[in-house]
N, C-alpha and C positions, 0 to 999 in steps of 0.2 A: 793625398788625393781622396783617399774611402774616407774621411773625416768628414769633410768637404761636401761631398758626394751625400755624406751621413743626414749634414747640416741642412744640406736643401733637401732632400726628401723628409725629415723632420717638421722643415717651416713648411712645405710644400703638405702634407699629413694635416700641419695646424691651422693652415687656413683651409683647407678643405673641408676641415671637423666645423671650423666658427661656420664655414658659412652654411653647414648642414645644421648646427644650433640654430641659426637664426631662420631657416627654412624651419623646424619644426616645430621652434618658437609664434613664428607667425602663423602655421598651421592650428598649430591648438588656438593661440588670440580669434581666430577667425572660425574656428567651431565653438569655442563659445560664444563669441558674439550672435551667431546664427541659433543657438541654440535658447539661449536669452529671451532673443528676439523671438524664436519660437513660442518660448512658454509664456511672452508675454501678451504675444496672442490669441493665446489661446482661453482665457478670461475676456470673456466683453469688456470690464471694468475694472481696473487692476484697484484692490484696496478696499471692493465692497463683496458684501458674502451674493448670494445669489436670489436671497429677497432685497437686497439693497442695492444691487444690481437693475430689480425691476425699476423702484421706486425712483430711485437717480434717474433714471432714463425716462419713467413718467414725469418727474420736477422738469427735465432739461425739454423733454417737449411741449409743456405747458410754456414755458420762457420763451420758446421758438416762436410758439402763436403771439406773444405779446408784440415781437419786433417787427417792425413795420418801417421797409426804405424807403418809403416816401416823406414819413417822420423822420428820420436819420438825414435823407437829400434837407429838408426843409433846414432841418438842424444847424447842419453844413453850413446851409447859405447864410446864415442868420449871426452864427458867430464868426463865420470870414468875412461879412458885408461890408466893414472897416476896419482900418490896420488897430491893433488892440496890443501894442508891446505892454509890458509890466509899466504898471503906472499911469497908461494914459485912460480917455475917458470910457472909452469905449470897454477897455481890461475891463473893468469896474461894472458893467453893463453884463458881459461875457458871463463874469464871476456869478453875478446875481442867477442869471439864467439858468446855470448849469443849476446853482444849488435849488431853485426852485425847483427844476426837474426831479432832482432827487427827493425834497421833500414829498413832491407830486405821487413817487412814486413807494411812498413809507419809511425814508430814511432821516434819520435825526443827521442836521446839519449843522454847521457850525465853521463857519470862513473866518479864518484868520487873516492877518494882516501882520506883513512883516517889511519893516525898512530896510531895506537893500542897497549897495552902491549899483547903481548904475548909471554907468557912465555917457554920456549922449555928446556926439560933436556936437559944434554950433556951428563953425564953419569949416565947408570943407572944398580946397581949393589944390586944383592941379595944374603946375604952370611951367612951362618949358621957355629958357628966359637965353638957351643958345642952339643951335646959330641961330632962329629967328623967334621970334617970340610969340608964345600961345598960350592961351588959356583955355583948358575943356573945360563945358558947360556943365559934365556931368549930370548930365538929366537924360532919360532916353523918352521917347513919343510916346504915347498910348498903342497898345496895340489895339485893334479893333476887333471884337469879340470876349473881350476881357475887360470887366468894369472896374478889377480892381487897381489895374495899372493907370488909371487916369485919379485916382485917390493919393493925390502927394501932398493935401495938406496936413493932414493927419499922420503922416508914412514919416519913419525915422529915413533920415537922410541916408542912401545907399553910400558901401564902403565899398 
């Protein structure tokens, strides 16, 4: 019976000990973390000395005044105005744009061209042939306010 008795105060000791290990365990993980986190706020700029600190922050506000969202809106609309999957004609139109921007903006460019499989249905048909028979259209309306959804000649066939 004191054996016994031994036994479970024992296991009863050992799990009490794990699970004060893993309380203390997670207490230190979470004061370093916090602490971490402290010293790594406490550098404006982790990785630059304190004249490079200035400078960075002068380059980065310089970049700030160049972006312009009305350029960026324009952008948007200009390469979503037609469906443009890999390969069609519009991609190719996309493709140009972008790089001209970049050259626009001092960067040596240089677009490659790579043959890929991709795969394209040709037809695609859904058909319910019991108890009674149907065919979906598989097309849905335009909605209105949205011009791109009335663009299906161009548009890869929805799955």
């Amino acid at each position: 019976m004191t054996c016994a008795r031994f036994l479970k105060v024992d296991s009863l000791y050992k799990t009490i000990n794990m699970k004060l290990i893993r309380s203390a365990s997670f207490l230190v993980f979470t004061c370093f973390l916090t602490n971490y986190s402290v010293m790594a706020q406490s550098s404006p700029l982790m990785g630059f000395s304190e004249e490079g600190v200035v400078n960075q922050l002068s380059i980065e506000a310089d970049f700030d005044q160049l972006l312009n969202a009305e350029n960026l809106d324009e952008w948007m609309k200009y390469m979503s105005a037609r469906p443009h999957h890999v390969g069609s004609e519009y991609d190719k139109i996309v493709v140009d744009f972008i790089a001209a921007k970049f050259q626009q903006w001092g960067y040596e460019v240089n677009v490659e061209k790579f043959n890929v499989l991709f795969p394209t249905p040709k037809v695609r048909l859904l058909e319910m042939i019991e108890p009674t028979s149907f065919i979906a259209s598989l097309t849905e309306p335009p909605l209105t306010g949205d011009a791109s959804s009335s663009q299906t000649d161009e548009a890869l066939p929805g799955l």
